[in-house]
C-alpha positions in Angstrom: 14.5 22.4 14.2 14.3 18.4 14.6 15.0 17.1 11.2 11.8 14.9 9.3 11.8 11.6 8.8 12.8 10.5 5.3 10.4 8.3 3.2 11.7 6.9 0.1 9.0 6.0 -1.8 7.7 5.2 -5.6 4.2 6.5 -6.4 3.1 3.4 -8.1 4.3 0.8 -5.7 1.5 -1.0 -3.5 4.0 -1.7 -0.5 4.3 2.4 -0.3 0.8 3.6 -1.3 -0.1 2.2 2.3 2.5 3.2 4.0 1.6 7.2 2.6 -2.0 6.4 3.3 -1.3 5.8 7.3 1.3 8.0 7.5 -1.4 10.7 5.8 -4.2 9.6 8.6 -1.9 9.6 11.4 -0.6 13.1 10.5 3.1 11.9 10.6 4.7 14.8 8.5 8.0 13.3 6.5 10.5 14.0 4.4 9.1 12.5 1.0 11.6 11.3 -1.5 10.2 9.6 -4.6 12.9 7.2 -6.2 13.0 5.7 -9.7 13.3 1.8 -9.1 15.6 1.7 -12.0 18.4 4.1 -10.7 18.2 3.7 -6.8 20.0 6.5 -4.8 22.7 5.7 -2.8 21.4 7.5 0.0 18.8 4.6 0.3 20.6 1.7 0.1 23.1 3.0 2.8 19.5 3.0 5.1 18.4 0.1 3.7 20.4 -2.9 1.6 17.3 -4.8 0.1 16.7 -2.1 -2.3 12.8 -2.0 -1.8 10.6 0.9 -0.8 9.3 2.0 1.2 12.3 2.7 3.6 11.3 5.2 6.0 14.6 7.1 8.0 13.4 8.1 11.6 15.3 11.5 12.8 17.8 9.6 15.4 18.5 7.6 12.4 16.7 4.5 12.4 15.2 2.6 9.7 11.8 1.3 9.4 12.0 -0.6 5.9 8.7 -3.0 5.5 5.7 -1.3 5.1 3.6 -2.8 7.4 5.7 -1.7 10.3 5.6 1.8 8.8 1.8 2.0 9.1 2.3 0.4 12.6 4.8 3.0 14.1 2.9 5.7 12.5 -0.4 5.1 13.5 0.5 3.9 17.1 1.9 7.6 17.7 -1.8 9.0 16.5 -4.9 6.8 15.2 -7.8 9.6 14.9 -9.6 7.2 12.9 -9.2 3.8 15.0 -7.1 1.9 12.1 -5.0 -0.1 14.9 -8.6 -1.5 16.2 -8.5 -3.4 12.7 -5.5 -5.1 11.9 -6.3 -8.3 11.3 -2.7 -9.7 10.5 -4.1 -13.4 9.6 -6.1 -11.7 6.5 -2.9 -9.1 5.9 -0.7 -11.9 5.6 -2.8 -14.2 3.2 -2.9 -11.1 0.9 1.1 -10.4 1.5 1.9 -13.9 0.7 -0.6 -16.1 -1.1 -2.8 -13.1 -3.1 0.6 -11.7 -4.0 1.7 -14.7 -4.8 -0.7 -15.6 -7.6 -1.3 -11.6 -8.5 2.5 -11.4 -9.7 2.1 -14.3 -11.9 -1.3 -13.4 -12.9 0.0 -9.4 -13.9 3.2 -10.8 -14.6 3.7 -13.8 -16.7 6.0 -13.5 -18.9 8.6 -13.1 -16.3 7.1 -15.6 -13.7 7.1 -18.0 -16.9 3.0 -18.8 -15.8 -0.5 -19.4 -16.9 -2.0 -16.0 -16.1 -5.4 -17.6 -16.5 -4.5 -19.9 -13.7 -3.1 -17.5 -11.2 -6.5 -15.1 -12.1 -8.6 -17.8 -11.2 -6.8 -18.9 -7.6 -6.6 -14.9 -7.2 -10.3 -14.4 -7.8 -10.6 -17.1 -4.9 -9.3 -15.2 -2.3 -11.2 -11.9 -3.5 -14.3 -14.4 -3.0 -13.3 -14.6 0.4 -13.8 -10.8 0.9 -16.9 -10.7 -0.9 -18.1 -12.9 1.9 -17.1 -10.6 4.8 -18.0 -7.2 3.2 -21.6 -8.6 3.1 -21.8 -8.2 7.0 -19.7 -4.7 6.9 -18.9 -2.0 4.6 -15.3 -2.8 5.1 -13.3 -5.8 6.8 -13.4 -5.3 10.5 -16.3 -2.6 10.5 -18.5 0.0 9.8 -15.0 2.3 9.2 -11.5 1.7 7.4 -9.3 0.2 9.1 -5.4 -0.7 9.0 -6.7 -4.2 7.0 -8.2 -2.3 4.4 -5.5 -0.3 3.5 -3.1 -2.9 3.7 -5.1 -4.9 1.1 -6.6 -2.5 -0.7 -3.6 -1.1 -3.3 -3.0 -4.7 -4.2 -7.1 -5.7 -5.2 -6.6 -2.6 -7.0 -3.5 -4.0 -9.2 -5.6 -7.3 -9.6 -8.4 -5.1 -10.8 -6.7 -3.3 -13.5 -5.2 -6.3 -15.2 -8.0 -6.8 -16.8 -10.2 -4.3 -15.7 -13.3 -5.1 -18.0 -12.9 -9.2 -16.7 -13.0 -7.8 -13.1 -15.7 -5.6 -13.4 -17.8 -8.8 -15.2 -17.1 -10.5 -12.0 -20.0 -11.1 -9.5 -18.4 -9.4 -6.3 -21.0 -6.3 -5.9 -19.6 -5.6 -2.2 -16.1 -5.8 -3.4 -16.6 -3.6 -6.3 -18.4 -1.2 -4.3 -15.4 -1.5 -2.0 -12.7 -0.9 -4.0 -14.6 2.3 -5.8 -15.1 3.8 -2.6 -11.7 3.7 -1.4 -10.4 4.6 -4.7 -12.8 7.5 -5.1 -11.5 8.8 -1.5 -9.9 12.3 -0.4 -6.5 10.0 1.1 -5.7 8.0 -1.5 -5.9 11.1 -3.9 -4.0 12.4 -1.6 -1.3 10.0 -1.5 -0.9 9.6 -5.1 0.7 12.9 -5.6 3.4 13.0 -8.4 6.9 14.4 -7.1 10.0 14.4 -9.4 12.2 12.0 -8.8 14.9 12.7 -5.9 18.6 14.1 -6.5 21.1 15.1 -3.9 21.0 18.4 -2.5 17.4 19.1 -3.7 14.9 20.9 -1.6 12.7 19.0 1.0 9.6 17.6 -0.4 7.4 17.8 2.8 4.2 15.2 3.0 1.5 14.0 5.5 1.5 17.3 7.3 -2.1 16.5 8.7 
């Protein structure tokens, strides 16, 4: 039997919640093995130096290890649901870098050393932004998710819960309605399963088997 890919992942990490969500819809079955961030298996950093999940090891041993490019390789071998149609990689990257950006200091401040106040407000000014385009569609390139949404999605959702009663004061119906739905769905609840942590020579944790 062809051995799975390997995916080493942490449940809680935005960069692999979309990388499980696509591999999930494009019915890529893997090798899923969850890693504590603070004790990093050697096994990993072998495939992949930087230390960061996800890191997913194809079968002929080649390493995919941005998450992005994980959602791309899996969902151009099957796309039931169209997600390629939408990637809108201007509005990825302004959530990757600038979002990101002020979301870390905002969540983060005592290690950024910042005003989380200040970083909230220039957040909340790129969540404005998708306010404005949810008015014309229930999600960002469409009547249907789409690669964009999942990209952005587990990172509004980490804004969110900062301060989740401040953000759900906030006038952004569309985006609140949004962020429940995708939330609330079958796939993410799907790709928020809770596997122990991964040792050597334990079984195969299989995932995404369609």
């Amino acid at each position: 039997m062809t051995a799975l890919p390997i995916l080493y992942s942490f449940r809680r990490c935005p960069f692999a919640m979309r990388a499980r969500m696509a591999l999930l819809v494009s019915s890529q079955t893997v090798e899923l093995r969850e890693i504590l961030l603070r004790a990093k298996p050697q096994a990993m950093l072998d495939a992949s130096p930087k230390g960061t999940v996800p890191v997913l090891v194809l079968a002929d041993g080649s390493v995919i290890d941005q998450s992005l490019a994980i959602m791309r390789w899996a969902l151009a071998r099957h796309d039931p649901e169209a997600w390629l149609r939408g990637d809108d990689a201007e509005l990825v990257e302004r959530f990757d870098g600038p979002f990101k950006h002020h979301l870390d200091r905002y969540k983060y401040p005592n290690r950024h050393g910042s005003d989380p106040i200040e970083h909230r407000t220039a957040g909340l000014e790129h969540l404005q932004l998708i306010e404005q385009r949810l008015a014309a569609s229930a999600f960002l390139c469409g009547a249907s998710r789409t690669l964009s949404d999942i990209a952005l999605f587990p990172f509004v959702r980490q804004f969110a819960a900062t301060d989740q009663a401040w953000f759900d004061a906030q006038p952004l119906p569309q985006l609140h309605a949004w962020l429940a739905g995708l939330l609330g769905s079958a796939l993410f609840d799907r790709a928020m399963l809770r596997p122990a942590p991964w040792q050597p020579g334990d079984p195969p944790v299989t995932f995404a088997t369609g």
